[in-house]
N, C-alpha and C positions, 0 to 999 in steps of 0.2 A: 464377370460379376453379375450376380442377378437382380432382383428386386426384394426388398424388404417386405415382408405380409406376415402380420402377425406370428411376428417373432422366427419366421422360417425363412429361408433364402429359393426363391424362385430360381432355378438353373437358365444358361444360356441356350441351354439346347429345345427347354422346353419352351423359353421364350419365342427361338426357330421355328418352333416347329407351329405355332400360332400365326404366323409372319411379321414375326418383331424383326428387325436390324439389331446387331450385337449393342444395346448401348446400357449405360449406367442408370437405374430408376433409385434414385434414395428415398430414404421414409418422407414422407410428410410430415412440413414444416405448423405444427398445429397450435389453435387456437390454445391459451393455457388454461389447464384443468381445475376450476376449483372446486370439485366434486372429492377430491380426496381430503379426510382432514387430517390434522395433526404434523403435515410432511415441514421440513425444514432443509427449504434450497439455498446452495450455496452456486455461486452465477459466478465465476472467477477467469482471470487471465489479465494479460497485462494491462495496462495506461493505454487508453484508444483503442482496446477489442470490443465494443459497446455491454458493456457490463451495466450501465446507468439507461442505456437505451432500450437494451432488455425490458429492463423495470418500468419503462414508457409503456413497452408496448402491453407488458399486463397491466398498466393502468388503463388504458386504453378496450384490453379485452372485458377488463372486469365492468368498465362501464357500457358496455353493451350486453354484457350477460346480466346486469341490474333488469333492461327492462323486459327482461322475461317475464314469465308469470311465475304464482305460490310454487306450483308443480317445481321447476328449474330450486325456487328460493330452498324448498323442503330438500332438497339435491345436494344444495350449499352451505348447508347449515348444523351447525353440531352446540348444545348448550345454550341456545341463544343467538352466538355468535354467525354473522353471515361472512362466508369468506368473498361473496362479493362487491364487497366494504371494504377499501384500500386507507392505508392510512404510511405515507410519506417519513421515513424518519434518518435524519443527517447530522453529524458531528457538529458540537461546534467550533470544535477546531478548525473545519474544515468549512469556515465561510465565507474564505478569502474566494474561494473556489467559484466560479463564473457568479463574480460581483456585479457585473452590471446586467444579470437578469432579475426579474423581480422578485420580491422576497418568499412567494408560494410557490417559486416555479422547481419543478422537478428537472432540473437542468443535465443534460449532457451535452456532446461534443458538436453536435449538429444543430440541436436545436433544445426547444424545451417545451413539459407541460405545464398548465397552472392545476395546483390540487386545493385553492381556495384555503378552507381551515384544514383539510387534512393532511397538514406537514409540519414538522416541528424540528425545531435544531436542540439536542439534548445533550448533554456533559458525559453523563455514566450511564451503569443500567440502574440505578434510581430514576433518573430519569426518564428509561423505557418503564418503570413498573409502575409512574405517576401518568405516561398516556395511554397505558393500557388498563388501569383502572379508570380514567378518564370517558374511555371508549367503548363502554365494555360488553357494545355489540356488532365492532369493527371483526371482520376476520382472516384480516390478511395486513399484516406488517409487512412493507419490504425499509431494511435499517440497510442504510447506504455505506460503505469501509467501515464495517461490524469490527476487523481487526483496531478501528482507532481508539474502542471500548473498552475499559476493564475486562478479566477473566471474568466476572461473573455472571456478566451477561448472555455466555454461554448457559447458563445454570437457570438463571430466569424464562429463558426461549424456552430451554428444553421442558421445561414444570408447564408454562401455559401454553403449551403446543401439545403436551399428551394430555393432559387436567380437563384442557377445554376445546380441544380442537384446534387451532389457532393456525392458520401458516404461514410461515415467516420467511423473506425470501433476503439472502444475503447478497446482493451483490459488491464485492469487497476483492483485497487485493491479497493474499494469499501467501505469496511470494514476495519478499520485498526487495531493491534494486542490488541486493548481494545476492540474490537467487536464493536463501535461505527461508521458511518458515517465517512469517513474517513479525509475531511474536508469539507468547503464551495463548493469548487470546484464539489467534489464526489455528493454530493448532486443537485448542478447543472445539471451535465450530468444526473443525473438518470430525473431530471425535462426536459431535452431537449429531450432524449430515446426516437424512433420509437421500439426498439426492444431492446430485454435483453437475452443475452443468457448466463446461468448459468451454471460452470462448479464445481464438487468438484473433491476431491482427497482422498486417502485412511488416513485416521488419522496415522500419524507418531508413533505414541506411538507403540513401540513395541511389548506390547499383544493386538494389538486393529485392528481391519479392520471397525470396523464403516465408514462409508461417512465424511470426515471434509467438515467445512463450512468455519474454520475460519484460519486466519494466527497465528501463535506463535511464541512471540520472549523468547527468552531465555540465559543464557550466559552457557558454558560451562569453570568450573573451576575445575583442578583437578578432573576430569572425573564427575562430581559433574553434574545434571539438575539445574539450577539456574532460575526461573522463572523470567521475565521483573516485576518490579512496574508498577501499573499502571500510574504512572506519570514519568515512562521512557522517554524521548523524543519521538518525533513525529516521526521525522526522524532521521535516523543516517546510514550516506550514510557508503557503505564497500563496499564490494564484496559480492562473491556468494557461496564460501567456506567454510567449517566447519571451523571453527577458536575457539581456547583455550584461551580466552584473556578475563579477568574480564570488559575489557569496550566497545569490540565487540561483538556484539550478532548474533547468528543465527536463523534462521529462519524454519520452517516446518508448515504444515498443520495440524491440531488437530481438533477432536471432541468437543462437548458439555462437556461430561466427564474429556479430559484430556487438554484441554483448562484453566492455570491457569492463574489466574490472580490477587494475591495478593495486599493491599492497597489503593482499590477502596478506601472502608472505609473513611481509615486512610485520604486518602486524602483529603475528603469532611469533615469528624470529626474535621478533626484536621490542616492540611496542607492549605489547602484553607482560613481556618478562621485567620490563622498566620498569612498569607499574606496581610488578611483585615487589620487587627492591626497596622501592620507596614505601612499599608499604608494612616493611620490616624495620624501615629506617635507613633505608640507604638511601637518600634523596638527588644525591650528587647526579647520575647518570641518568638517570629522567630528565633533570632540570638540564643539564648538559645538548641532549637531543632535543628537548623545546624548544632551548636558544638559538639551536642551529637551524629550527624548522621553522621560526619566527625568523630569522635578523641575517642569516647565513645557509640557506637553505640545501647550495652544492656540496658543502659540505658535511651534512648529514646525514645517517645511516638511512636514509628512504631516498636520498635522491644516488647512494652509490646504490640502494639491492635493484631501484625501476631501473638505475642505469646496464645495471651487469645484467637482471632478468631479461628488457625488453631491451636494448639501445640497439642491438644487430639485426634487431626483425624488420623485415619491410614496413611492417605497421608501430614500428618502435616510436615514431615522432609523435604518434597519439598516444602512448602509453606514456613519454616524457611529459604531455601536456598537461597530465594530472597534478602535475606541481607549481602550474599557472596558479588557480586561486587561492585564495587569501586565506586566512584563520588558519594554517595548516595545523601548528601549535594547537589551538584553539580549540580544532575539531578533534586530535588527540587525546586531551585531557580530556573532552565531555566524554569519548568511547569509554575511556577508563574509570571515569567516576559513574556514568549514566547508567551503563552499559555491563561490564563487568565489577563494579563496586570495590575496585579495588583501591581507588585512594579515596582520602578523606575529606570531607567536604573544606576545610580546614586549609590542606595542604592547595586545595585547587582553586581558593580564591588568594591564597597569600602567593600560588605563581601566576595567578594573573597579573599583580602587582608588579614582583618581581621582574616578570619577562616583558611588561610593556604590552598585555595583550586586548584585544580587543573585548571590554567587559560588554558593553553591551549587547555585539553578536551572542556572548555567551550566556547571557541573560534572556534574550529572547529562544535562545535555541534550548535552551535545558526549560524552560516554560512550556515550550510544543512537545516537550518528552515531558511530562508532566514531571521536572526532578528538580524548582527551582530553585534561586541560590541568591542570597544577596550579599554583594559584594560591596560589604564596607571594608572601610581600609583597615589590614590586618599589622600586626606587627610583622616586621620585615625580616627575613631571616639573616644572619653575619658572616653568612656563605655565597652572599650574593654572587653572581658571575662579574 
């Protein structure tokens, strides 16, 4: 392997023949450019690859490239706009997220910046197009998990990033803990993307140093690994802390290898077709499997297919563990009404009732997937179980 120079590959032999030793030269790790306008970085990889520390560090470069002079400024600048002008911007959903740093700080995993007035915690992209009119000689947005945003803020980046120069840097999750796409939105930015810069992190599993790629959710019960279903919810806004709680889950970085994700299956077998059923009118065989995932859980079609799938594998007892926590019913229905839309908002608050389930999990949880529901007491169906 040779050295990277503008864009060609330096050989070993000619390195030799200089009196270099065989060794590896990579590019250089560089200050970040804001000399180019209009680009749109997307900074991705899983929970704990510094995606949010990334964004420190250009807050950090941009404030030393401020005190340059006109010449640099004339450099940085397109319409007005100076791209060495940072302006902070974070879901609000996501404010549970390192709560006990102060409320300007640019927070990540290690530590945090303060950016004073320029950070803001916004709803939609209304409310990127209210601090970017606000701003309107800032030139450099970094918008923190871009995917937690409407699709159309796709559409807004892209118009005032070619209009006026603007660069927008996404550091965001991409992938979400099914290793799928992480919504419409994720999909969008990757469709809008000048650049993509890919970061991993060490696989959390404890005998493991592999590269992870992927986020993993998990519950921790009774010191127990409880792996996510994969018809966990989408989102389910917390904090950022290890928490012991059967319907909080945490989060890490994992491998190909230690990346579980129990249920796929089950879900597409069996889960998904229920919900067709019921949504012709066949209600019976839904409600049948919720009662058994709520109130009798061994006997239910997801605890025979983790049994028959995983039960003989050496790592079988952590695929069994996925059926430690709680809501399982619960988290069911919301995939099926949230998620794929196949039952009726109707049907999913009158088997709450029904089955005994936990409303206010599910009130709070279909809230963080913006799909809420209010569960007043329905009529009861004459098919009860």
């Amino acid at each position: 392997m040779g050295r990277i120079e503008n864009g060609s590959v330096l050989p070993d032999d000619f390195l030799k023949s200089l009196g270099f030793p065989s060794i590896t030269v990579h590019e250089t790790f560089s200050h970040f450019d804001f000399t180019l306008p209009g680009r749109r970085v997307l900074v991705i990889g899983p929970m704990g690859s510094g995606k949010t520390e990334f964004s420190a560090r250009v807050w950090r470069d941009a404030a030393i490239a401020q005190k340059k002079s006109d010449v640099i400024k004339a450099l940085t600048s397109t319409n007005g706009v100076d791209r060495r002008k940072v302006f902070f911007v974070r879901s609000q959903i996501d404010g549970q997220r390192f709560s006990e740093y102060p409320t300007d700080a640019l927070a990540y995993r290690n530590g945090y910046i303060r950016c004073g007035d320029n950070i803001a915690h916004i709803k939609d992209s209304f409310g990127l197009e209210k601090i970017l009119a606000d701003h309107p000689d800032f030139g450099t947005f970094i918008i923190d998990e871009a995917s937690f945003f409407d699709e159309r803020i796709a559409y807004v980046v892209r118009n005032h990033s070619i209009e006026r120069g603007i660069l927008f840097i996404f550091p965001t999750l991409i992938l979400n803990f099914r290793r799928d796409i992480f919504n419409s939105t994720a999909r969008l930015m990757l469709d809008i993307a000048t650049d993509v810069i890919p970061l991993t992190a060490y696989c959390e599993h404890p005998d493991c140093m592999k590269d992870a790629f992927y986020t993993y959710r998990y519950y921790s019960i009774d010191g127990k690994e409880c792996p996510a279903l994969f018809f966990d919810p989408l989102i389910i806004v917390g904090g950022d802390t290890h928490k012991d709680d059967s319907l909080s889950p945490n989060y890490c970085s994992r491998c190909d290898e230690h990346h579980y994700l129990p249920g796929k299956e089950y879900t597409f077998f069996h889960l998904k077709p229920l919900g067709e059923k019921a949504t012709r009118g066949d209600e019976k065989p839904l409600r049948e499997e919720m009662f058994l995932l709520k109130h009798d859980v061994k006997k239910s079609a997801l605890f025979q297919h983790i049994d028959q799938r995983y039960g003989k594998r050496d790592d079988g007892q952590i695929f069994m563990n996925a059926l430690l926590p709680g809501a399982l019913a619960e988290k069911a229905l919301i995939y099926l009404f949230c998620e794929q839309n196949l039952i009726p908002e109707d049907l999913l608050v009158r088997f709450a009732y029904e089955l005994e389930l936990d409303r206010a999990y599910m009130t709070k949880v279909l809230s963080d997937n913006l799909r809420p529901v209010s569960f007043e007491q329905p009529l009861l169906s004459p098919n009860l179980i």
